[in-house]
N, C-alpha and C positions, 0 to 999 in steps of 0.2 A: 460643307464639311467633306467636298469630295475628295479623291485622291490625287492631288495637287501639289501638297508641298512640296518641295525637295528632302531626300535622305538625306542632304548634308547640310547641320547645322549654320544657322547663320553667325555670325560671327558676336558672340559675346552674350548666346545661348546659353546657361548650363541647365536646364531642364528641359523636361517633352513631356507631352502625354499622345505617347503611339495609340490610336483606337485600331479595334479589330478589321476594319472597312479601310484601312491604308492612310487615313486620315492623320498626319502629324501635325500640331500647335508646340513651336518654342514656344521658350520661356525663359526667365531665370530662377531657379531652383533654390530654396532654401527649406533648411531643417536639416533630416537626416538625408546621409547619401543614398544611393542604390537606385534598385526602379522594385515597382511593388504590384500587380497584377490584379484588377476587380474592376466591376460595375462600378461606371461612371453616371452620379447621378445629381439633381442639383435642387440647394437649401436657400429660400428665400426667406429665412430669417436676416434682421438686420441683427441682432446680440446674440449673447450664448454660442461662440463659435467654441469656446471650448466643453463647456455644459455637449454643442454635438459632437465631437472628435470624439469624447469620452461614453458615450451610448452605445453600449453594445451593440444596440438595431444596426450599427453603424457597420460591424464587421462584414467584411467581404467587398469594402463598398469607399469608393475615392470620392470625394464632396465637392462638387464647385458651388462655391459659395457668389451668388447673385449679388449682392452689397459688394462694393465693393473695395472699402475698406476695412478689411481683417486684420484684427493684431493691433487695433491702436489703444486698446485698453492693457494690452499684455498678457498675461495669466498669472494663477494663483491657488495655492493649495488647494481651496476650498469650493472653487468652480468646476467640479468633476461629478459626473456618474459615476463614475465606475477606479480602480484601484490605476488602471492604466487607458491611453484610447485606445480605440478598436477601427474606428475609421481608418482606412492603410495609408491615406493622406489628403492633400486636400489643395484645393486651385482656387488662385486668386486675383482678382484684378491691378490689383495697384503691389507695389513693394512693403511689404510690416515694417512701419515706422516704428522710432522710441515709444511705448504706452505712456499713456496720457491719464491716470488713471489712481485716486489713492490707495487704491486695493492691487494695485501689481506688484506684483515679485520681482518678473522677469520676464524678458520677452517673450512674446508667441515664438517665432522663430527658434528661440534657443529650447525654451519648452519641447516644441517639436523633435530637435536635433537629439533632446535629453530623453526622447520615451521613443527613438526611432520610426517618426514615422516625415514623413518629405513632403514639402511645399512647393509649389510653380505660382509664380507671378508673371506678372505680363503677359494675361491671356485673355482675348476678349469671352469675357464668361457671358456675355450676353448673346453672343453669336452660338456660343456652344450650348447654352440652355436653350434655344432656339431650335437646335438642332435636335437635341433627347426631343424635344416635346414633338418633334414632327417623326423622326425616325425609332424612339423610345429608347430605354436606358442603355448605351453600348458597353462592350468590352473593354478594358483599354488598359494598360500600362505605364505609371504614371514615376517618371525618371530624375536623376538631379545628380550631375557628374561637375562636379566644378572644373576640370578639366578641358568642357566640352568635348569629352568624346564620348559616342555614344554608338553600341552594335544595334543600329538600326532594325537590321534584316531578323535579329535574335529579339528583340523588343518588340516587333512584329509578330512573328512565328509565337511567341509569349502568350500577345494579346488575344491572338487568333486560337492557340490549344485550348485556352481557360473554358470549363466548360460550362459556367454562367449561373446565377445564383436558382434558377428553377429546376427543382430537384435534390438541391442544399440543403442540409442539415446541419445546420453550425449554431444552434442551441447548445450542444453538448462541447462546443469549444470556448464558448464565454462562461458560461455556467458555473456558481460554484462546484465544487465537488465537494463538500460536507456541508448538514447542515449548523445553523450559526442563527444566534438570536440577535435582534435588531432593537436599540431600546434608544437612537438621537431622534429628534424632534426636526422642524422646522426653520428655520434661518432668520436673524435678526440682526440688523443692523448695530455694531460693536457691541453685540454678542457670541456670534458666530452662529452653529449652529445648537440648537437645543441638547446638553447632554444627560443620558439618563432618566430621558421624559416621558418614557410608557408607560401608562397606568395600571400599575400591577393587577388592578382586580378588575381589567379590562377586557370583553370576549376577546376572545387566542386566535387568530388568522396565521395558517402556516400558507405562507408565499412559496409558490410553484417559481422558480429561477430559470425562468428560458434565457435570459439574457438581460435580469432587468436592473432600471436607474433608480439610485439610490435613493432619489426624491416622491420615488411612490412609496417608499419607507415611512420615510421621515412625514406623507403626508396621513398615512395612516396611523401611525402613533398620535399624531395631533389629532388625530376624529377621535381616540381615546383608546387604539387596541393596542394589547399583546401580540408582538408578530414573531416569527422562526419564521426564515427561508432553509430550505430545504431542495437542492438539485434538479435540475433540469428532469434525469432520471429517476426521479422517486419512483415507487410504486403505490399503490394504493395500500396497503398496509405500513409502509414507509410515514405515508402522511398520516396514519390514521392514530399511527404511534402518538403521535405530541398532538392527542384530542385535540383537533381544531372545532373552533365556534364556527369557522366560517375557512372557504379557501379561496387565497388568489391567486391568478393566471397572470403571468408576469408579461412585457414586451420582449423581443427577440429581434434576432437576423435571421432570414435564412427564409427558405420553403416551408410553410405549415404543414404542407400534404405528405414533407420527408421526416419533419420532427412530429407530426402528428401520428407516426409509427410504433412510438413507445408513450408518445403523453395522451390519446387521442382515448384508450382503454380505461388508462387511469381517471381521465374526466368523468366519460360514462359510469365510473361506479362512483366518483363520488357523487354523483346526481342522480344515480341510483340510491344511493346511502341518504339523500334527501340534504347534504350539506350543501348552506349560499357558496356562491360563487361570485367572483366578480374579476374577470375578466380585461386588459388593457391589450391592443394591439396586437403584438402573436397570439396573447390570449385570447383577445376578441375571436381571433381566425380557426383558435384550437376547440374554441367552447362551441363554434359554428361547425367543425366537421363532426363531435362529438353529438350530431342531434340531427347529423343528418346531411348539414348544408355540404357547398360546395366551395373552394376557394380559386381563385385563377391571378394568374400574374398580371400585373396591370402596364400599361404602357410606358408609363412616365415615373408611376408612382406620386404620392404627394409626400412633401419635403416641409416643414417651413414651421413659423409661428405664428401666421395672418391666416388661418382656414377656417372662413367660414360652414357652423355647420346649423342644422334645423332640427328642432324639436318637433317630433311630428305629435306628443301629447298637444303640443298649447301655440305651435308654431313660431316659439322663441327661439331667433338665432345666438346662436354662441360660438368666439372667434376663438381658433382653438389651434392647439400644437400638434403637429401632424408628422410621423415618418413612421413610413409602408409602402413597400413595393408590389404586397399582394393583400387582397381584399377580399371577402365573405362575399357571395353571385344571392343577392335579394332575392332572386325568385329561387331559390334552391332550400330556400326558409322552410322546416316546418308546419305544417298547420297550429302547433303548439308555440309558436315562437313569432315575435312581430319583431317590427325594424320601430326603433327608437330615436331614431337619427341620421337624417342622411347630409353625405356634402351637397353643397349647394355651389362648387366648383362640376364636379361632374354628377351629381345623382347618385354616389356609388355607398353602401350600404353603413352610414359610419356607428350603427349600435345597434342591440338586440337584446329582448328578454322572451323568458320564458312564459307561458302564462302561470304557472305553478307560482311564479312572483321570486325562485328560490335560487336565479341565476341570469347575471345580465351584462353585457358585455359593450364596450365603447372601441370603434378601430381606431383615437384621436387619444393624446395624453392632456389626461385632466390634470396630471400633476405639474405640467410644462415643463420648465426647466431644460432650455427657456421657452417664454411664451406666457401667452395672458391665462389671470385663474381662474373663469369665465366657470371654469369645469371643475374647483374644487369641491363643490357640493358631493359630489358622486362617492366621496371618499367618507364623508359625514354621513352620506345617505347609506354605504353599505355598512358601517360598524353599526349606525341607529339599527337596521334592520338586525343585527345580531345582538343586542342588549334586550331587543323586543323579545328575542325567544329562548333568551337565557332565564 
C-alpha cells in the first residue's frame, strides 16, 4: 500500500479510497455521492452487512468488507441496529448484484444511496486487509463521483487533518437524547420481530445508551426484563430515577478513556449503590476504567462474526461476534476483578467480573446480530441474577 498510485484516475473509475500515507485504490463507486473521512477498518463476517452499517460502534469508521460478495441478499426494513447507519461507508470486492433473497426490499446499493452513506467496488480488499493488519487501522477518505473527477490533493489533505478515532468521544453523537422504554422481543421467522413482549412484572434494567444495537434489547426482554434506555449522559440520579433492578452498559464507537469523562463517575456510584451491572463492549471498557483498569487502542482491532473466545471458568470456547477498536490491558485488572474470557486470536482481555459477583462485563457481542448465539446465555444469566434479589 505504498505511495504509488497515480493522482489521476484511471479511466472508468468513479470512486477512491485516498489513505492518510498517500496510498490511493480506485474503484467504482456506488450509493451515495461525495467522499466521507474516518478510520478504515475491516469485517470478516460473511452476513449481516447491513445488521454492521447500522451499528453505531460503526460510527466514525469506513468497513471493508473481507467476503467478498456484499449485497447479494439486498436489504430490508427489519435488518437494522439502529434507526439510520452510522458506518460512513463501506468497500467491496465484487460489484452489488440484483438480491437473491425473499426477504429483500431493495437493493444494497440503492439502500446506501437512500440513508447517504457510499460504496467502492473493485477493490482488492484482501490486499488492503492485509495491509491494516500489518500497519494498523489507517486514516482515509473514502470517494464516489460518478463523473470521475476527483480533487485528489484536497482528498488527501482531508485524510491526513482527520485527527483519528483515539481521544473521540462520539458516544454522545449516536446516543439517544431522551429516555424511552423498550418492550419488542426477539425475531421469528414470518413473524417478524416479537411486539409488546416484556414481561411486565419483570426486574426493570435501565440501559446506559452509549451507542447501542437494538438486538441487546430485544435479547433482554426475551430473558424476561423490563428495560428503559436512557442517554449516553445520564447522571447517576437520572438512572436512579426509573429504580432500576439492574443496570446495563451499552456498546459504542469512539475512545472509552474520552467518553469514560462523563459515564466513568456515574458507574462508580452505581457500584457504589451496590446495583448489578452488566456490561457489552464500550461497556465492557467503561465498567474496566470505573474499577481502576486501564484501556489502550489496539492495532487492528477485531471486526467479524468467527472470534473465537475462552472460558477461563471450564475452558469452553465460544465463537463470537466481535467489534472493537479498543480493549481493557488484563494486567491493569483489580485485585477485586478476574478476566472471564479471553480471545484466543490474540490473548486480549475479552470479559471480567467483580468478585462481589454484582458486575460483569464481556468486550464480544452475545447478542450478535449478526453472528453465532454461542453467547446468549449471558443475557438469561444476568436478569436470573436480578429475579434472585428481587
Amino acid at each position: 500500500m505504498a505511495e504509488t498510485e497515480p493522482a489521476r484516475p484511471p479511466e472508468g473509475a468513479t470512486g477512491a479510497l485516498v489513505l492518510a500515507d498517500g496510498a490511493i485504490l480506485w474503484g467504482r463507486g456506488f450509493g451515495a455521492e461525495g467522499a466521507a473521512v474516518g478510520e478504515v477498518c475491516f469485517n470478516t463476517a460473511m452476513t449481516g452487512y447491513q445488521e454492521v452499517m447500522t451499528d453505531p460502534s460503526y460510527a466514525g469508521q469506513i468497513v471493508n468488507f473481507t467476503f467478498p460478495h456484499i449485497g447479494n441478499v439486498g436489504a430490508n426494513p427489519e435488518d437494522v441496529e439502529a434507526l439510520n447507519p452510522h458506518a460512513l461507508g463501506c468497500i467491496v470486492r465484487e460489484d452489488v448484484t440484483n438480491p437473491s433473497n425473499f426477504r429483500s426490499a431493495q437493493r444494497f446499493d440503492g439502500w446506501l444511496r437512500n440513508n447517504g452513506r457510499i460504496g467502492l467496488s473493485g477493490i482488492d480488499t484482501r490486499a488492503l486487509t492485509r495491509a491494516i493488519r500489518v500497519k494498523g487501522a489507517p486514516n482515509g477518505v473514502i470517494a464516489h463521483a460518478p463523473d470521475g473527477r476527483f480533487d485528489v490533493p484536497a482528498l488527501l489533505d482531508q485524510a491526513r487533518s482527520w485527527p483519528g478515532l483515539e481521544g473521540m468521544d462520539l458516544a454522545k453523537q449516536v446516543s439517544a437524547t431522551q429516555s424511552y422504554k423498550w418492550d419488542d422481543g426477539l425475531w421469528t421467522l414470518g413473524e417478524g420481530y416479537a411486539a409488546h413482549a416484556a414481561n411486565p412484572d419483570g426486574p426493570h434494567v435501565v440501559a446506559i445508551d452509549y451507542g447501542l444495537k437494538r438486538n441487546i434489547l430485544r435479547n433482554l426482554v426475551a430473558a424476561g426484563a423490563r428495560v428503559t434506555v436512557v442517554p449516553a449522559t445520564a447522571t447517576f440520579d437520572d438512572v436512579m430515577a426509573h429504580q432500576p433492578d439492574g443496570v446495563f452498559l451499552s456498546n459504542g464507537p469512539g475512545d472509552p478513556a474520552a467518553t469514560g469523562a462523563y459515564a466513568v463517575p456515574v458507574i462508580r456510584d452505581l457500584l457504589t449503590a451496590g446495583k448489578p451491572i452488566f456490561g457489552i463492549c464500550l461497556g465492557h471498557q467503561l465498567l474496566g476504567l470505573a474499577i481502576g483498569a486501564k484501556t489502550f487502542k489496539m492495532h487492528q482491532g477485531h471486526r467479524g462474526a468467527n472470534h473465537p473466545v475462552k472460558r477461563t471458568a471450564d475452558g469452553r470456547v465460544e465463537i463470537t461476534s466481535m467489534n472493537h477498536g479498543f480493549a481493557v490491558d488484563a494486567d491493569s485488572l483489580p485485585a477485586d476483578a478476574e478476566a472471564t474470557h479471553v480471545s484466543l486470536f490474540d490473548g486480549s482481555l475479552a470479559g471480567l467480573k467483580l468478585a462481589s459477583g454484582k458486575a460483569f462485563s464481556v468486550q464480544y457481542h452475545p447478542e450478535a446480530s449478526p453472528g453465532p448465539q454461542d453467547s446468549h446465555y449471558l443475557f438469561d444469566q444476568f436478569v436470573a441474577q436480578l429475579k434472585e434479589r428481587a
